[in-house]
ZAMI-243514 format. One line per field, with one value per residue (C-alpha): x negated, y, z; residue number from 1. Coordinates in pm, 1 decimal. Layout:
xx	X:...;
yy	Y:...;
zz	Z:...;
k	NUM:...;
END
This chain:
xx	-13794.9:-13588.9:-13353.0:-12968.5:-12704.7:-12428.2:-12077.8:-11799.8:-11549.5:-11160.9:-10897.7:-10707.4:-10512.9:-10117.9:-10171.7:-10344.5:-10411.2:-10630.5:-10559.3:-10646.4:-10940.5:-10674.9:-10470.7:-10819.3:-10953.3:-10626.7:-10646.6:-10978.4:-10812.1:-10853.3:-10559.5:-10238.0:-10032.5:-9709.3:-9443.1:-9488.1:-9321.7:-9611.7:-9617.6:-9215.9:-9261.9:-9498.4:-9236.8:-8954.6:-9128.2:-9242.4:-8886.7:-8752.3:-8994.2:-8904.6:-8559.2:-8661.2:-8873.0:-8570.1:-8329.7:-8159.7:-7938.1:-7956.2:-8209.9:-8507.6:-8673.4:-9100.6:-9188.6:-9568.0:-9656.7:-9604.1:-9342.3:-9282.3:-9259.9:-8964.5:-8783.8:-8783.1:-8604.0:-8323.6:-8265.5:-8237.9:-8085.6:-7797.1:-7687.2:-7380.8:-7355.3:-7117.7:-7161.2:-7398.5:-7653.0:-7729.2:-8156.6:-8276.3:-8608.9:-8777.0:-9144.6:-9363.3:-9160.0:-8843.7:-8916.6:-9040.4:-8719.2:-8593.7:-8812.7:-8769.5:-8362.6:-8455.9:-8679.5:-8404.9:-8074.1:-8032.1:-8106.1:-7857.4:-7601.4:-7584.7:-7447.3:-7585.9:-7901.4:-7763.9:-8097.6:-8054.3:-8358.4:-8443.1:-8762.3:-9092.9:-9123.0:-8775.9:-8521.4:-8171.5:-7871.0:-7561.7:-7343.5:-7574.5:-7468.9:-7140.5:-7110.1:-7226.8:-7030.4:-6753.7:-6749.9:-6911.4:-6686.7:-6849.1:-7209.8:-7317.8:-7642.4:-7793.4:-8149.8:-8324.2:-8685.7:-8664.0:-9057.1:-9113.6:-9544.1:-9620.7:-9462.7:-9491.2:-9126.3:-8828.1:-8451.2:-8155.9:-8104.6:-7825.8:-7593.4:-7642.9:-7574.5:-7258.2:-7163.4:-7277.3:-7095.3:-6722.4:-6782.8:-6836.6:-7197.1:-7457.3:-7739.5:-8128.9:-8345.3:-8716.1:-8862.5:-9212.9:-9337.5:-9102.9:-9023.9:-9221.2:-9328.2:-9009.1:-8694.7:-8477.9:-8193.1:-8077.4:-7742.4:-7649.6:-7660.8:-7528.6:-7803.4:-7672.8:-8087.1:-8389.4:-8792.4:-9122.1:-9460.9:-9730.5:-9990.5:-9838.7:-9719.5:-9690.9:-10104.3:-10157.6:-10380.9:-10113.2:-9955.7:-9651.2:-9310.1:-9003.0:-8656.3:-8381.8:-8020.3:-7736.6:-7376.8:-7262.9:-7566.9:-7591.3:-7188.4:-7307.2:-7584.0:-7285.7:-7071.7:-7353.3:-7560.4:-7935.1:-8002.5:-8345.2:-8554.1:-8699.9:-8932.3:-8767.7:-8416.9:-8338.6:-8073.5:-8383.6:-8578.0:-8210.7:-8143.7:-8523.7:-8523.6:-8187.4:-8399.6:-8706.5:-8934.5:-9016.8:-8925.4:-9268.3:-9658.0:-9697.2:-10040.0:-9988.4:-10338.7:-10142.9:-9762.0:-10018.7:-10180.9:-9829.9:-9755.8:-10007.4:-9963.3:-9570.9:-9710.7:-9876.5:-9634.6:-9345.5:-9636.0:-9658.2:-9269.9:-9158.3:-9004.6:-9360.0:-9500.4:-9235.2:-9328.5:-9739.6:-9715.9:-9436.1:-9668.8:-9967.6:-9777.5:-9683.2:-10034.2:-10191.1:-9870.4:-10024.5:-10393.2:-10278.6:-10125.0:-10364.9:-10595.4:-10420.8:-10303.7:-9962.4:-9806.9:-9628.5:-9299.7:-9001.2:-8892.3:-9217.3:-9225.2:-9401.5:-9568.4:-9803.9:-9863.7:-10023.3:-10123.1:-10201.3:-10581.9:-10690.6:-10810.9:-11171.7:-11175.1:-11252.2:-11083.8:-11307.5:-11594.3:-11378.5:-11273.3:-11600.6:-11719.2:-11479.4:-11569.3:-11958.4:-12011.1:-11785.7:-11641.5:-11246.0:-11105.9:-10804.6:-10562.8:-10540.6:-10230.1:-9997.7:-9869.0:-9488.3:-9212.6:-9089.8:-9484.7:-9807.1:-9988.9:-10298.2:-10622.0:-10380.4:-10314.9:-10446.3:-10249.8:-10370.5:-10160.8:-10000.8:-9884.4:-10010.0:-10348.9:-10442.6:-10482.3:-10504.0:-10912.3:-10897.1:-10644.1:-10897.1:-11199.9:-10989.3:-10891.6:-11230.9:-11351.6:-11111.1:-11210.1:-11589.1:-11510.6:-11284.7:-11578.1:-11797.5:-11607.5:-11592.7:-11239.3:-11296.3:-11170.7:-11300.8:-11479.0:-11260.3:-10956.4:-10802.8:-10923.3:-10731.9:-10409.7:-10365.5:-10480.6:-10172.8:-9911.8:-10097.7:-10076.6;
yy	5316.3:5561.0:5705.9:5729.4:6056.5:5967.1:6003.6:5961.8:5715.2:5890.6:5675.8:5862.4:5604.2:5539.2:5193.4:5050.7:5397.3:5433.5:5233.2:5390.9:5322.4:5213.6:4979.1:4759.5:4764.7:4610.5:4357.8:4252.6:4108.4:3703.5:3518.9:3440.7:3105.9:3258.4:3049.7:3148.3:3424.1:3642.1:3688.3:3688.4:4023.4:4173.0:4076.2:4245.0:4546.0:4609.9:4536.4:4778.1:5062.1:4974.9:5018.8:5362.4:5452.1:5297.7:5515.0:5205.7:4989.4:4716.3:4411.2:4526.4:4143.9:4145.7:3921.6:3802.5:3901.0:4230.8:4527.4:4295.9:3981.6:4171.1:4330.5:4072.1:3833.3:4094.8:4069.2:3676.7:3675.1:3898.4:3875.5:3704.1:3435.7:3532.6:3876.2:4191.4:4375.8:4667.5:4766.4:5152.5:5179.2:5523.7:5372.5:5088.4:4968.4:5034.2:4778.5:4520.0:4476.9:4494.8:4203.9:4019.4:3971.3:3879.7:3613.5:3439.7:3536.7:3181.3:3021.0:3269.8:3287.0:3645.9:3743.0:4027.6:4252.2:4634.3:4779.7:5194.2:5374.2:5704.1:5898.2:5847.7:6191.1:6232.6:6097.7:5878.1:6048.8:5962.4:6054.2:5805.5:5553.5:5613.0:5608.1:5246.6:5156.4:5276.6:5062.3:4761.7:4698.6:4333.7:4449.1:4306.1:4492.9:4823.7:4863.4:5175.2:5319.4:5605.9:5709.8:5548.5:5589.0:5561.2:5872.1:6051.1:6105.8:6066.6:6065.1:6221.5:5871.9:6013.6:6120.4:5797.7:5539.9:5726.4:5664.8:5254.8:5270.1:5332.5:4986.2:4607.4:4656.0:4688.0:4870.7:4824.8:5070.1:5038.4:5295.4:5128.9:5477.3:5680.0:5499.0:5680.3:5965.7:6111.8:6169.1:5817.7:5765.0:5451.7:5415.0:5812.5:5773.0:5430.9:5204.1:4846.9:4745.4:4944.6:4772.5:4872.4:4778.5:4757.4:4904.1:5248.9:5474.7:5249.4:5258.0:4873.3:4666.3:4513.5:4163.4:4197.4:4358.9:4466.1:4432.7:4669.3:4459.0:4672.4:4546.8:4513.6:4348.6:4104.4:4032.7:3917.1:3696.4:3495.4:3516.7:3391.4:3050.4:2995.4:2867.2:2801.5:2988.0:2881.0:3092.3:3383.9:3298.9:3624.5:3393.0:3212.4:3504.6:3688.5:3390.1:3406.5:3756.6:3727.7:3496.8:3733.7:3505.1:3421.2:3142.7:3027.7:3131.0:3494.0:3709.7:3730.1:3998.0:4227.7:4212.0:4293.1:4582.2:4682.6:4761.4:5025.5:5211.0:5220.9:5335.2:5610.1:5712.9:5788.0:5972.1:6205.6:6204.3:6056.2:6444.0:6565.2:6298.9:6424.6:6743.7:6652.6:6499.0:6738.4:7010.4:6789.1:6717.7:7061.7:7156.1:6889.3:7052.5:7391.3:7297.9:7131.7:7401.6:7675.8:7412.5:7410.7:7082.6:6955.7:6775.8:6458.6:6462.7:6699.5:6565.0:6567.9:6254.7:6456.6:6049.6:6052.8:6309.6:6323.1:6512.8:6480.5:6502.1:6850.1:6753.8:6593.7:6470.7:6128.7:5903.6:5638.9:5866.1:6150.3:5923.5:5733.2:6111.1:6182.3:5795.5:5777.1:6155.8:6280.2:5904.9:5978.5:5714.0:5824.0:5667.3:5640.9:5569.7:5291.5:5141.7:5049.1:4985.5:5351.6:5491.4:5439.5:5667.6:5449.7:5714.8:5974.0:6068.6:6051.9:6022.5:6110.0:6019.2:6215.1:5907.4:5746.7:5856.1:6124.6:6503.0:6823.2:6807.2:6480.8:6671.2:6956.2:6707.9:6554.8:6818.2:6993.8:6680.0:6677.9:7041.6:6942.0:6642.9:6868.4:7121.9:6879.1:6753.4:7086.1:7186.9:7543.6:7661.7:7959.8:7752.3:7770.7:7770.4:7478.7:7534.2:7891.1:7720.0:7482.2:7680.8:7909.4:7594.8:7455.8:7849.3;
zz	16250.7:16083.3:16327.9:16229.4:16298.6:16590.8:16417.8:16603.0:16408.4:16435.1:16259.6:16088.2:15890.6:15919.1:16083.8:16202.7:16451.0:16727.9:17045.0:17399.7:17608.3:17878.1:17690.3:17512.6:17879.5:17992.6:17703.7:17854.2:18140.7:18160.9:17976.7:18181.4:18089.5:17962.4:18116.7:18449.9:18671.3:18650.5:18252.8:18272.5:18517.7:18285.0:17949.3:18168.9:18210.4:17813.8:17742.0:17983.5:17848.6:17470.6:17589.3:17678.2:17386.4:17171.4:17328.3:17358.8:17635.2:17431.4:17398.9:17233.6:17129.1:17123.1:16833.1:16717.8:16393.4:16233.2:16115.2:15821.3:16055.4:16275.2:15969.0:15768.7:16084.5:16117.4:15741.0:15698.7:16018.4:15997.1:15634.5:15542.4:15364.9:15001.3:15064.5:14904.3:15058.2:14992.0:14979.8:14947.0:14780.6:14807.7:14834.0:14887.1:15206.0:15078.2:14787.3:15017.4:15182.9:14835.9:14771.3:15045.9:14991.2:14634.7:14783.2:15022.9:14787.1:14756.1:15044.6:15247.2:14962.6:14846.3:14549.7:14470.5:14616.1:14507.5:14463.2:14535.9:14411.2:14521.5:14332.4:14540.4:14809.8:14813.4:15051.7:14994.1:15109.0:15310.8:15042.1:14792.9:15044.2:15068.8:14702.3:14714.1:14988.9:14886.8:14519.4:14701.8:15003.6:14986.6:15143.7:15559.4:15510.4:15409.5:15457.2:15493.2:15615.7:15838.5:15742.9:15423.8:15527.7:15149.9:15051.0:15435.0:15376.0:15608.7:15598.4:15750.0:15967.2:16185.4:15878.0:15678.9:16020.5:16044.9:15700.1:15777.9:16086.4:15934.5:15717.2:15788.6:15688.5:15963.6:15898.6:15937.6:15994.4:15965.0:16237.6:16165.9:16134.6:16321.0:16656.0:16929.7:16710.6:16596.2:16726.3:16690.3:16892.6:16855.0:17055.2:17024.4:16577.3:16575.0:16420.4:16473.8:16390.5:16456.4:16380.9:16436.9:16494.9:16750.1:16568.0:16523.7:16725.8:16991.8:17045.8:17028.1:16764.7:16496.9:16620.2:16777.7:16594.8:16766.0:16641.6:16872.1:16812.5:16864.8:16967.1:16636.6:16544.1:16799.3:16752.1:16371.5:16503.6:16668.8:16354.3:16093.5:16113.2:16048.2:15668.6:15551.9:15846.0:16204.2:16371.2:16239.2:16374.6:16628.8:16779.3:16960.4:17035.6:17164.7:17398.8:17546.3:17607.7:17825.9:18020.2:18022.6:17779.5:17455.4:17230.9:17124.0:17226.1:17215.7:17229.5:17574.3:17607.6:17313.9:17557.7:17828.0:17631.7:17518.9:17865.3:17932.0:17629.7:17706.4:18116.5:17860.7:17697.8:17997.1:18157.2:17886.6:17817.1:17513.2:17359.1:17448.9:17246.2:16908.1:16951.4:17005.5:16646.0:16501.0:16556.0:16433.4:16113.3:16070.7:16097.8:15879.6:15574.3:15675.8:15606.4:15292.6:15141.1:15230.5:15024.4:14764.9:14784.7:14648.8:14902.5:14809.9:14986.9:14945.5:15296.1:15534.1:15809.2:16079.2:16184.2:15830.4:15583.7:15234.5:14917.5:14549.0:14492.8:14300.5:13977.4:13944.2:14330.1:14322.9:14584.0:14639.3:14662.7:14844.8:15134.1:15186.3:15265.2:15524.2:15666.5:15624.1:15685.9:15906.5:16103.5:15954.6:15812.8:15572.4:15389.8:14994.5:14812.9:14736.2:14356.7:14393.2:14123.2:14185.2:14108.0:14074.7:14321.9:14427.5:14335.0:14324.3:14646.7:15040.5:15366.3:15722.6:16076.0:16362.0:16564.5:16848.1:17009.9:16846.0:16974.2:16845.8:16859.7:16651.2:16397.7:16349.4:16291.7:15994.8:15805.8:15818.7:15708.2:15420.3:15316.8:15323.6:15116.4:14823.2:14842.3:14768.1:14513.0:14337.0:14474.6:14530.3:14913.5:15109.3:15407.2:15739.8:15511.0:15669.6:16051.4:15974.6:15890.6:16135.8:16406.5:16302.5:16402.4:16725.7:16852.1;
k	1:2:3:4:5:6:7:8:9:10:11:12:13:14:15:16:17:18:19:20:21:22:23:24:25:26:27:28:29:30:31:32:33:34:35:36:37:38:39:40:41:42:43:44:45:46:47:48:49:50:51:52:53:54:55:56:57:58:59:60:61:62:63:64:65:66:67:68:69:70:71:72:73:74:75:76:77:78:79:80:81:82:83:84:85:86:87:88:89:90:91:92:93:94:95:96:97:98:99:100:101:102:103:104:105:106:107:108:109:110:111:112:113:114:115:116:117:118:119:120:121:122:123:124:125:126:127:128:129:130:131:132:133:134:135:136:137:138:139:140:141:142:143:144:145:146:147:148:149:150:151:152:153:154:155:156:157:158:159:160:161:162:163:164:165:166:167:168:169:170:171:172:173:174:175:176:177:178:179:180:181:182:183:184:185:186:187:188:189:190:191:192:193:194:195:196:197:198:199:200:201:202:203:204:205:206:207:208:209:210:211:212:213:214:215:216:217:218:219:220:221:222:223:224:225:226:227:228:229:230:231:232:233:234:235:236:237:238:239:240:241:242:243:244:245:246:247:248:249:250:251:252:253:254:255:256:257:258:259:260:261:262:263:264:265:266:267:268:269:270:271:272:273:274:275:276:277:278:279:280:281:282:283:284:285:286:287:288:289:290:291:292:293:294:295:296:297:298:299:300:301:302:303:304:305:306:307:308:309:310:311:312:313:314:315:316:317:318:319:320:321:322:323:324:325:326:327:328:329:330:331:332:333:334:335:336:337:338:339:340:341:342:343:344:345:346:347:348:349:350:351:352:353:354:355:356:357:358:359:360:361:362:363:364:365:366:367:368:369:370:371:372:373:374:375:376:377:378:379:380:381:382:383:384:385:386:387:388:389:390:391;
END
């Protein structure tokens, strides 16, 4: 029998990411009923610690289903009905929500979905949204993704929630890709709604999304009534999570899984964990650039971060290296209405569970891989770079 190499598999990819020993052995545990005191004590507890990780005093609601599940509640939930919103594309996520609005304008009665596009790797503005604002005086809702993970780009957040904050409109920020790996703080900048994701940063398979309703936000939920949505109505969620509890079933083994991998988190201290995967990210940019790469953002996220292939590297073939060869699973790119950037470019992560040892295993990988390909790189090129950052 022909014997077979031990690789260790790293995942590498912007979500799903890698989820702790800790937290899968917790999820192990034998299934609790949910509507009993001892889930409700668990629930309590995650929603305490999201508060935390939030930087929030406000309810932070635990949905089941995904980033898109949660984002796409706060933005049926919270528009108003006669009024504009206002979307900001800038990649693939951006669009969605641009999407989304188009899908519902009739069924919540908008009038008109002000699509602001922004070039793919750059960043919107607060003065692009004040522009709008200020001509469109009409709007409840401005979008906007904090680390749009298609173009590892992020946005001055703070400046453009102030801008939101001296209107009606309340704004929604997806932190899918930025909550608990960059700095976010939700009550300090003003966000009225901040999303993410289990299966990011926060160190948990994907399942369970979590929408953060601000004052103003949750003020607007009392204003607005449901039309043409059920499960996705915050109101219900809202008025179970003042009891401790949920509206419907949850995945109670993913709430209990959540729980350890918040415990994880505090341990470490959550401004450890920014600058863990700010110096990550800046090391991964490093790397790139020593390689010759072109990175693809003009405005790095330091939670994902990607670069244009070299010419002749093959992306199907380049990242089945890194994943058969070397066990790193990376990320290719994305199409969207703004570009087309699927075989043209490859992404890696710095959220969540992953250490400077699993950092240094991926970009050596990548450098093998480009060598391979006929990139030319003086070996130890990128181990040189980003040992320069970590340092």
């Amino acid at each position: 029998m022909a014997s077979q190499t031990f690789v260790k598999t790293r995942l590498m990819t912007p979500g799903p990411t890698t989820v702790p020993p800790a937290v899968l052995l917790e999820m192990a545990e034998p299934i609790i009923h949910h509507r009993t005191k001892q889930f409700q004590a668990i629930f309590a507890e995650v929603s305490q610690r999201l508060q935390r990780v939030f930087r929030t005093e406000q309810p932070v609601l635990t949905l089941s289903g995904s980033g898109t599940t949660a984002f796409e509640a706060a933005q049926i939930s919270l528009a108003k009905p006669g009024s504009k919103v206002l979307t900001i594309g800038a990649g693939k996520f951006g669009e969605r929500w641009q999407d989304i609005y188009d899908t519902y304008a009739e069924v919540l009665g908008l009038t008109e979905n002000i699509k602001l596009n922004v070039p793919w790797g750059q960043a919107p503005t607060a003065d692009q949204v004040d522009e709008v604002l200020k001509a469109n005086p009409e709007v409840s809702i401005v979008t906007l993704v904090h680390s749009e993970t298609s173009t590892a780009t992020a946005c001055d957040v703070q400046a453009i929630a102030k801008v939101v904050s001296q209107t009606d409109a309340l704004l929604l920020v997806d932190g899918i890709t930025s909550v608990g790996t960059m700095p976010v703080e939700m009550d300090a900048w003003g966000i009225d709604v901040l999303v993410t994701g289990s299966q990011k940063a926060l160190m948990l398979p994907p399942g369970l999304g979590f929408v953060a309703l601000g004052e103003r936000a949750q003020k607007r939920l009392e204003e607005v009534k449901p039309r043409g949505y059920y499960n996705l109505d915050l109101r219900k969620w809202l008025k179970s999570w003042q009891k401790q509890d949920v509206p419907f079933t949850p995945p109670v083994s993913l709430i209990r899984g959540q729980r350890v991998a918040l415990e994880m988190i505090e341990a470490e201290g959550l401004e450890n964990v920014w600058t863990r995967s700010r110096l990550l990210a800046q090391g991964a940019r490093a790397a790139f650039v020593a390689m010759g790469l072109k990175l693809i953002s003009d405005s790095p996220s330091d939670s994902v971060t990607g670069a244009f292939y070299p010419e002749g590297i093959n992306d199907s073939k380049f990242r089945a290296g890194t994943r058969d060869d070397q066990g790193i699973h990376i990320a290719g790119g994305q199409n969207g209405r703004g570009a087309s950037w699927k075989g043209k470019i490859f992404r890696i992560s710095s959220m969540g569970y992953v250490d400077s040892g699993d950092m240094l295993a991926a970009l050596t990988a990548i450098e093998v891989q480009l060598i391979a390909g006929g990139h030319v790189i003086k070996p130890g090129t990128a181990l040189a770079a980003v040992a320069g950052v970590l340092q």
